[in-house]
N, CA and C atoms as a LAMMPS dump frame, in Angstrom:
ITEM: TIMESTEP
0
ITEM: NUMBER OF ATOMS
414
ITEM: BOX BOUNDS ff ff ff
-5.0000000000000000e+02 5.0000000000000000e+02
-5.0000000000000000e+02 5.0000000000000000e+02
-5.0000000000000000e+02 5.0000000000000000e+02
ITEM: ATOMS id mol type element x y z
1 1 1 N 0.845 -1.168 0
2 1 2 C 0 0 0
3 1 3 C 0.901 1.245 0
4 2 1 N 0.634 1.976 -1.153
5 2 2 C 1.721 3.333 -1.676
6 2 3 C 1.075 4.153 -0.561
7 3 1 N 1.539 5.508 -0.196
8 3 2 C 1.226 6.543 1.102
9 3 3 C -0.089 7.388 0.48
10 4 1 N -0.261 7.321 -0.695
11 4 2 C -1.808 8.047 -1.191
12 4 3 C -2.797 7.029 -0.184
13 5 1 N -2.286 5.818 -0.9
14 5 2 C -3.278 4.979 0.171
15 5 3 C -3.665 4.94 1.297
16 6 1 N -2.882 4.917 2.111
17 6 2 C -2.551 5.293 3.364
18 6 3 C -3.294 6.84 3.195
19 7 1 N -3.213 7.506 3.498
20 7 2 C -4.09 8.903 3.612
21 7 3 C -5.38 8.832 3.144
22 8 1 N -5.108 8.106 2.41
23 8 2 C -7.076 8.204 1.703
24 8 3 C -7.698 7.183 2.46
25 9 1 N -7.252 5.938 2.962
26 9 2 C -7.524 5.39 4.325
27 9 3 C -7.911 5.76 5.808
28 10 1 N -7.013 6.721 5.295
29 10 2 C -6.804 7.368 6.856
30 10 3 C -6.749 6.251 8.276
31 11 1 N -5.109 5.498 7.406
32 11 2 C -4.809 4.232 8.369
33 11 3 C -3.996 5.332 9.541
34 12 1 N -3.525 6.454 9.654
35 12 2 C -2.878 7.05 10.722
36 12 3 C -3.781 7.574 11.957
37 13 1 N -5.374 7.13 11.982
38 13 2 C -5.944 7.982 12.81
39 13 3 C -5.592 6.94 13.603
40 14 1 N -6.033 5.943 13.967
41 14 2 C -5.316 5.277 15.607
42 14 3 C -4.289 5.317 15.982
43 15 1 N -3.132 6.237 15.354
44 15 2 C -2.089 6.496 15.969
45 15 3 C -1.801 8.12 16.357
46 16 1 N -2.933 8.61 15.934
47 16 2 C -2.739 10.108 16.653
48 16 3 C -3.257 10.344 18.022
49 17 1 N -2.737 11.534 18.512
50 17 2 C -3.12 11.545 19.926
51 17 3 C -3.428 12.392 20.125
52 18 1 N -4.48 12.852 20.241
53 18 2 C -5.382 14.451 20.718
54 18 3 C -4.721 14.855 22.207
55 19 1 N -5.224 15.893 22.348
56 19 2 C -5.367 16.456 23.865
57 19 3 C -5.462 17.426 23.649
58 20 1 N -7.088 17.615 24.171
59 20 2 C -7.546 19.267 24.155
60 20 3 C -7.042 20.001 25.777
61 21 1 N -7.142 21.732 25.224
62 21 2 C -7.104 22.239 26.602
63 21 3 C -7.858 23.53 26.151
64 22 1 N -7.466 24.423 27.276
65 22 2 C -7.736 25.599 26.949
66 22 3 C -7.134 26.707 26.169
67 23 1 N -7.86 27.307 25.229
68 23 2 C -7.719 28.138 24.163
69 23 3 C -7.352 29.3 24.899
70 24 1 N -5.991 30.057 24.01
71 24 2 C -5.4 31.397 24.729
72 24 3 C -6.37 32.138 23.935
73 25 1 N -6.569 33.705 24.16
74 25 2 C -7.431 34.73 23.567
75 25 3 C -8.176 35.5 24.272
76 26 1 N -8.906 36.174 23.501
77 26 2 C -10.41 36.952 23.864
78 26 3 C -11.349 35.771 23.557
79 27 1 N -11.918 35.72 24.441
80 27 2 C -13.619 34.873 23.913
81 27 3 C -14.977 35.332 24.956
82 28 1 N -14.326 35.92 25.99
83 28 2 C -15.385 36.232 27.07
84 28 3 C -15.385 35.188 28.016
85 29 1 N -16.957 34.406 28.289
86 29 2 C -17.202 33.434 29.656
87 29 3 C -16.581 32.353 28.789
88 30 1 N -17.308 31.844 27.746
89 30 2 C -16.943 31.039 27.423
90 30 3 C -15.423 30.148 27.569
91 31 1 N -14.329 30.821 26.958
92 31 2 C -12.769 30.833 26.986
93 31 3 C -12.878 30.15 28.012
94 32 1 N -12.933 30.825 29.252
95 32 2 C -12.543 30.306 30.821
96 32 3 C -12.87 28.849 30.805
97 33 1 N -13.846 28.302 30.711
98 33 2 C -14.604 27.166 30.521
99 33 3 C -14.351 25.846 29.829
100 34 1 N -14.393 26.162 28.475
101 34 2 C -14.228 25.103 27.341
102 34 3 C -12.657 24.673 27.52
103 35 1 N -12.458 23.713 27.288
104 35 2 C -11.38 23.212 26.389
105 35 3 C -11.618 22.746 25.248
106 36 1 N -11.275 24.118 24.045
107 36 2 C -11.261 23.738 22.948
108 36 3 C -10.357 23.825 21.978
109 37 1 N -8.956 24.435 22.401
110 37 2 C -7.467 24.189 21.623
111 37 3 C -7.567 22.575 21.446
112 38 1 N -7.054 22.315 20.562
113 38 2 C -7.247 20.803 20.242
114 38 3 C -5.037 20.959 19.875
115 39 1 N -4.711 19.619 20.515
116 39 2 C -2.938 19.463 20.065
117 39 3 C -2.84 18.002 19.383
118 40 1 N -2.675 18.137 18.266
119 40 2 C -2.717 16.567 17.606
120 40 3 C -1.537 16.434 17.603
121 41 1 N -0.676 15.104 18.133
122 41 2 C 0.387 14.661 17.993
123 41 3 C 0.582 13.347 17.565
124 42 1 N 1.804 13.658 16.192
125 42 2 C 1.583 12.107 15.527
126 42 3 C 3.627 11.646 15.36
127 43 1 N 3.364 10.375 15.981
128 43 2 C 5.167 10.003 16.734
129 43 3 C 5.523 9.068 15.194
130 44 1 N 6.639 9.821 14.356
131 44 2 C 6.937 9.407 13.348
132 44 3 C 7.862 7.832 13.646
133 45 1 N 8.735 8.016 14.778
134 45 2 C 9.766 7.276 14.648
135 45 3 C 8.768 6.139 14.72
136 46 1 N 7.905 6.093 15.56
137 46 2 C 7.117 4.68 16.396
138 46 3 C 5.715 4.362 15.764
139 47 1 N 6.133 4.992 14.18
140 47 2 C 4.788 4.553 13.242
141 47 3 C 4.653 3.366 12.787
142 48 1 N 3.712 2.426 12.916
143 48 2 C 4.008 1.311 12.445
144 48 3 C 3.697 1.222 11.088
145 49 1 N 2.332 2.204 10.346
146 49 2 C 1.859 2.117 9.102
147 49 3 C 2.809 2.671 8.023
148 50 1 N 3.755 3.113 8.775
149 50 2 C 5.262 4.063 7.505
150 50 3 C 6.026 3.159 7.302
151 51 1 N 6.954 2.87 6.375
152 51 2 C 7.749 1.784 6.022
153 51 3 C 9.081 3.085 6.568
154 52 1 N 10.18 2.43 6.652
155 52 2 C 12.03 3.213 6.863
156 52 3 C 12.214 4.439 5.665
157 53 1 N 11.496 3.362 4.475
158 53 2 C 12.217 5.201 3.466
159 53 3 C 10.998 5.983 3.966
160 54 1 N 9.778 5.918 3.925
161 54 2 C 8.634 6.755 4.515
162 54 3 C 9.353 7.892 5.802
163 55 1 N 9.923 7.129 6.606
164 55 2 C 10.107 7.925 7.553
165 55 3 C 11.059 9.045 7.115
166 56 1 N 11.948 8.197 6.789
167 56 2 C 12.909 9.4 6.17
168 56 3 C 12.752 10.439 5.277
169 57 1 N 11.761 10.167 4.456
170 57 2 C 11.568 11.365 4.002
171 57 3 C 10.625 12.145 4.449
172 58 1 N 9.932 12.049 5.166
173 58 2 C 9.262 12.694 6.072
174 58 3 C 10.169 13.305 7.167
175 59 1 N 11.217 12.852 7.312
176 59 2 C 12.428 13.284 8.639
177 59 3 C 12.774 14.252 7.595
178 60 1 N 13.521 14.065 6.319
179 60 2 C 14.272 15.197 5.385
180 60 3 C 12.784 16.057 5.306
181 61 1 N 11.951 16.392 4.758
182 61 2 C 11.097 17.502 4.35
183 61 3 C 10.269 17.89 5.324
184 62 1 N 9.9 17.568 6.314
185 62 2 C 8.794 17.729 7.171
186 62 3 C 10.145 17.977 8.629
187 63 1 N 10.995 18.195 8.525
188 63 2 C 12.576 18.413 9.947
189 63 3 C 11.759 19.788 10.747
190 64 1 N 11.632 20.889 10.031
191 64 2 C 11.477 21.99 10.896
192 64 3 C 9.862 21.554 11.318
193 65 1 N 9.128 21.04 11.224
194 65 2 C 7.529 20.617 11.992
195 65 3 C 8.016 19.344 12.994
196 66 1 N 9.202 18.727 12.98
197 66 2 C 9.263 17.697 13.894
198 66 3 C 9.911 17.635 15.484
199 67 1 N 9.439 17.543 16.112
200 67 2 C 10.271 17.746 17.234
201 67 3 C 11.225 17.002 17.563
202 68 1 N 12.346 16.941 18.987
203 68 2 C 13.348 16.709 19.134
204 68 3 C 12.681 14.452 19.621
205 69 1 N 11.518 14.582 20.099
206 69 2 C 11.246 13.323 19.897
207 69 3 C 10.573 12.457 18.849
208 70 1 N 10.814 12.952 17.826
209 70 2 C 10.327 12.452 16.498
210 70 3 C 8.704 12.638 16.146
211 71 1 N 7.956 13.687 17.183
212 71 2 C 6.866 13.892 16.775
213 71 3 C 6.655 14.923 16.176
214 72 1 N 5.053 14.795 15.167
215 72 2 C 4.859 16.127 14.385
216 72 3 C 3.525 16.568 15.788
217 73 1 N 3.72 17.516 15.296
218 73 2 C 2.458 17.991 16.47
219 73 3 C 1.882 19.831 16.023
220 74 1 N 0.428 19.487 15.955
221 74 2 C -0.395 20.553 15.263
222 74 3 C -1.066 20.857 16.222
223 75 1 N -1.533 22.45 16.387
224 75 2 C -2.498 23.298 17.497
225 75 3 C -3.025 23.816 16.459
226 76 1 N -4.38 23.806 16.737
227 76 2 C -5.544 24.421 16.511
228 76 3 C -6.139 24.858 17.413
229 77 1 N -6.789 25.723 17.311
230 77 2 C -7.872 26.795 18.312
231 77 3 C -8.388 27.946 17.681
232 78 1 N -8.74 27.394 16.015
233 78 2 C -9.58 29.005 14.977
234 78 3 C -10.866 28.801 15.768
235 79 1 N -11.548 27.701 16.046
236 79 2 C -12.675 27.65 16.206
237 79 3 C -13.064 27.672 17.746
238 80 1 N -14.509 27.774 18.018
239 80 2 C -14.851 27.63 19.396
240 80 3 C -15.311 26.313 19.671
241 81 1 N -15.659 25.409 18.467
242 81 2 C -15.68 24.323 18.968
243 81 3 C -14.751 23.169 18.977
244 82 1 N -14.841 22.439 20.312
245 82 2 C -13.504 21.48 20.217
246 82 3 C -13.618 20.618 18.601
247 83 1 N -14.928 19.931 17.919
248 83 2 C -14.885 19.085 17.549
249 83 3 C -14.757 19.393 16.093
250 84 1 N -14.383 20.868 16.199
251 84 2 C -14.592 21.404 14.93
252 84 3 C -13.079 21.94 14.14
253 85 1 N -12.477 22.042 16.061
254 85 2 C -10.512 22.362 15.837
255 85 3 C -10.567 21.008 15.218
256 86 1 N -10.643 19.507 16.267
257 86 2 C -10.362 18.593 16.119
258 86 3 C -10.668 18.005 13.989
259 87 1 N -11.503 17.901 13.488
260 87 2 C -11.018 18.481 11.9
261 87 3 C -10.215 19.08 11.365
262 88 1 N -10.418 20.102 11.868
263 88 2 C -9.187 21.37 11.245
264 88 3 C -7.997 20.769 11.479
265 89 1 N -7.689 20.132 12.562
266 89 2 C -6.387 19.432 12.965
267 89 3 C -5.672 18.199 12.591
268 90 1 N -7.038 17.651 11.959
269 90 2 C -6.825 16.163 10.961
270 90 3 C -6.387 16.456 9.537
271 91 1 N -7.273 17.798 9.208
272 91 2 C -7.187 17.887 7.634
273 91 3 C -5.857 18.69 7.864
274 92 1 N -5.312 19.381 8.587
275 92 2 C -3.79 20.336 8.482
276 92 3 C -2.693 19.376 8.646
277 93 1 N -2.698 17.736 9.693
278 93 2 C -1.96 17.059 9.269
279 93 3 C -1.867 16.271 8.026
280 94 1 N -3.323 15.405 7.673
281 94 2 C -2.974 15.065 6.351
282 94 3 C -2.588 15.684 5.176
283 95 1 N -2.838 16.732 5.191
284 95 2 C -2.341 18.057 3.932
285 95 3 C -0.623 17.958 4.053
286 96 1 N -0.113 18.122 5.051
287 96 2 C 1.191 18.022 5.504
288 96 3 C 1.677 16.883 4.747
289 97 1 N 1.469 15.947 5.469
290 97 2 C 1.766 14.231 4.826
291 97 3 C 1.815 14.101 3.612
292 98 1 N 0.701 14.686 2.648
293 98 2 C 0.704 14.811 1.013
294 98 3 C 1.556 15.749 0.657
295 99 1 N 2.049 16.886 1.364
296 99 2 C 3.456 17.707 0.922
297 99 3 C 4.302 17.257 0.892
298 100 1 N 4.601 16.607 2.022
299 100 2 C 5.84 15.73 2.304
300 100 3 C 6.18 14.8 0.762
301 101 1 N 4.97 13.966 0.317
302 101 2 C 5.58 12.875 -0.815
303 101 3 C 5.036 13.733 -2.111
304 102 1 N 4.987 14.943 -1.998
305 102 2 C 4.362 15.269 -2.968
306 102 3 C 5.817 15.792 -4.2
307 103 1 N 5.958 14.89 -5.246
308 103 2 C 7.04 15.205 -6.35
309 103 3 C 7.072 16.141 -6.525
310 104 1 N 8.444 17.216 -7.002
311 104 2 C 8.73 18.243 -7.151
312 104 3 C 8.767 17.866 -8.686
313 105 1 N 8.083 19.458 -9.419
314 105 2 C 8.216 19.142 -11.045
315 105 3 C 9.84 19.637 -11.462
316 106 1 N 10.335 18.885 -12.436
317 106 2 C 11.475 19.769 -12.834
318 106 3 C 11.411 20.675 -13.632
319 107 1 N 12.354 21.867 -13.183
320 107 2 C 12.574 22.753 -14.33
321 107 3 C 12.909 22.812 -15.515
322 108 1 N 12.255 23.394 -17.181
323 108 2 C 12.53 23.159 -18.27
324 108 3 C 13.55 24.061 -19.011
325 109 1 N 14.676 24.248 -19.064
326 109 2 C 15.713 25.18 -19.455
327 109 3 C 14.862 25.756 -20.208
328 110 1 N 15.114 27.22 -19.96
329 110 2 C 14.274 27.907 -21.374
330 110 3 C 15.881 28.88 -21.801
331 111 1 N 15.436 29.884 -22.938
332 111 2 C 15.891 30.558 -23.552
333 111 3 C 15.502 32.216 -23.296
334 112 1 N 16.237 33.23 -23.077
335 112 2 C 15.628 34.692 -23.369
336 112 3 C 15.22 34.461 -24.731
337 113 1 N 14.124 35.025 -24.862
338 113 2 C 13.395 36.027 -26.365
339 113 3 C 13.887 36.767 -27.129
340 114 1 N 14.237 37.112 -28.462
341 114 2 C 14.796 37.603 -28.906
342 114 3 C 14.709 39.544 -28.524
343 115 1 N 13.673 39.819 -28.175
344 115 2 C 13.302 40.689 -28.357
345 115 3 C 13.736 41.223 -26.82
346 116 1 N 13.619 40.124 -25.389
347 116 2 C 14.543 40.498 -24.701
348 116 3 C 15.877 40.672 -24.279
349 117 1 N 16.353 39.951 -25.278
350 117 2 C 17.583 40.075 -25.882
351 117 3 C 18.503 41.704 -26.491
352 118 1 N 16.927 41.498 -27.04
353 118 2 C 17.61 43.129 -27.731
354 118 3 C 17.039 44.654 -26.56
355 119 1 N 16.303 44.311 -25.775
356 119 2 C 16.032 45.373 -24.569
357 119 3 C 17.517 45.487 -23.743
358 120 1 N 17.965 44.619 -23.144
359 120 2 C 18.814 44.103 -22.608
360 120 3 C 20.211 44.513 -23.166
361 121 1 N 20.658 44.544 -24.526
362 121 2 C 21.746 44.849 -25.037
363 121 3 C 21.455 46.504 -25.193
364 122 1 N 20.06 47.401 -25.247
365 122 2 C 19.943 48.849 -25.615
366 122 3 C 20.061 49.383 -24.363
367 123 1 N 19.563 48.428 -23.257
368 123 2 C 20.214 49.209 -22.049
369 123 3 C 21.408 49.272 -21.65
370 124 1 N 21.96 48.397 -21.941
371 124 2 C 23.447 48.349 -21.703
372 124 3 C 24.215 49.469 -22.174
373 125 1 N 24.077 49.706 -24.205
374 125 2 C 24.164 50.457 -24.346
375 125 3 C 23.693 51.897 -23.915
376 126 1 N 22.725 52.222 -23.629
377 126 2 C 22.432 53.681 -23.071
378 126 3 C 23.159 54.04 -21.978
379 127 1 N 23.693 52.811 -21.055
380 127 2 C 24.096 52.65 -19.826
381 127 3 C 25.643 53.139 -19.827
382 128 1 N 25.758 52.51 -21.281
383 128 2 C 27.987 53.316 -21.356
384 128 3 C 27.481 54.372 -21.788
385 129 1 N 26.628 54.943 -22.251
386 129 2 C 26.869 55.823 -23.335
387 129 3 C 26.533 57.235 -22.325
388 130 1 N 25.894 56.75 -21.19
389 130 2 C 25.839 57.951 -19.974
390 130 3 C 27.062 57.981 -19.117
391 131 1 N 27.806 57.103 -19.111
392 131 2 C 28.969 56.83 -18.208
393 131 3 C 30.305 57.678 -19.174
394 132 1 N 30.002 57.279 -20.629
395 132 2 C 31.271 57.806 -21.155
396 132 3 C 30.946 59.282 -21.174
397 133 1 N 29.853 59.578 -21.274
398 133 2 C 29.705 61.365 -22.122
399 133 3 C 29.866 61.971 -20.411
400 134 1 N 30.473 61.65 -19.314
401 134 2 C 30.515 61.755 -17.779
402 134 3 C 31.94 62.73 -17.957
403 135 1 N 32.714 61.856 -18.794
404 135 2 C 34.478 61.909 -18.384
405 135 3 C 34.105 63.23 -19.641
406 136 1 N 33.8 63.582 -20.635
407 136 2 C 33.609 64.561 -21.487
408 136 3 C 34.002 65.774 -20.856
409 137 1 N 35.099 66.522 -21.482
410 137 2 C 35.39 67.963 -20.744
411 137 3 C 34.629 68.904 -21.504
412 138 1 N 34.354 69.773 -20.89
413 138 2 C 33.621 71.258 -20.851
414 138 3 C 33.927 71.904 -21.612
C-alpha cells in the first residue's frame, strides 16, 4: 500500500493523539470554561503504518515541523468548537503528509526572447553611453 493509500484510508488515525485544553485569547465566559485548543500529535519514529524510506523522508522535508522526539504535532484553536478544531487538525496534518511525498516538477531550461535580448543589449548600451559622455570635458 503506496502513502496516497494510506491517507485516503486514513490508516494514521489510531495512531494520533489528541489532547484538548484551553484556548489562549479573547472569547469572554466562554474561553474560561471550554477546552477547545485541540494538540494533535503524531510520533513518526514509532509509526508502524510508515515503512524506513517513509520515515525518512518525512524526517528530510517535514525536519522543521518535527520535534526533538520524532513527533509532528499541530495546534488548533480558529474555532470555538472542540470538535470542529479537532477536523481542522486532521485535515492540516494530512495536507502536511501529502506535501511531504508530494514530487517536485522539474525545471525546463528555457531561452531569453529575442526581443529580450535586444532590450537588454539597448540598455546596456544607453548605460555606457551615460557613463562615457561623464568623463567629457567642458
Amino acid at each position: 500500500m503506496n502513502i496516497r493509500e494510506k491517507i485516503a484510508k486514513r490508516v494514521f488515525d489510531s495512531e494520533l493523539d489528541f489532547q484538548a485544553s484551553r484556548s489562549s485569547g479573547p472569547g469572554g465566559q466562554n474561553v474560561n470554561k471550554v477546552n477547545s485548543k485541540i494538540t494533535l500529535r503524531f510520533s513518526v519514529s514509532n509509526s508502524q503504518f510508515l515503512s524506513i524510506e517513509e520515515k525518512e523522508i518525512i524526517g528530510e522535508k517535514l525536519s522543521n515541523k518535527i520535534t526533538n522526539e520524532g513527533d509532528i504535532v499541530i495546534q488548533v484553536e480558529e474555532k470555538r468548537s472542540q470538535h470542529q478544531n479537532k477536523e481542522i487538525a486532521l485535515q492540516k496534518f494530512y495536507d502536511l503528509i501529502k506535501k511531504a511525498f508530494k514530487q517536485k516538477k522539474t525545471r525546463k531550461a528555457t531561452r531569453p526572447g529575442k526581443a529580450a535580448i535586444e532590450k537588454r543589449l539597448k540598455s546596456k548600451k544607453i548605460h555606457a553611453e551615460k557613463k562615457k559622455n561623464r568623463n567629457v570635458d567642458w
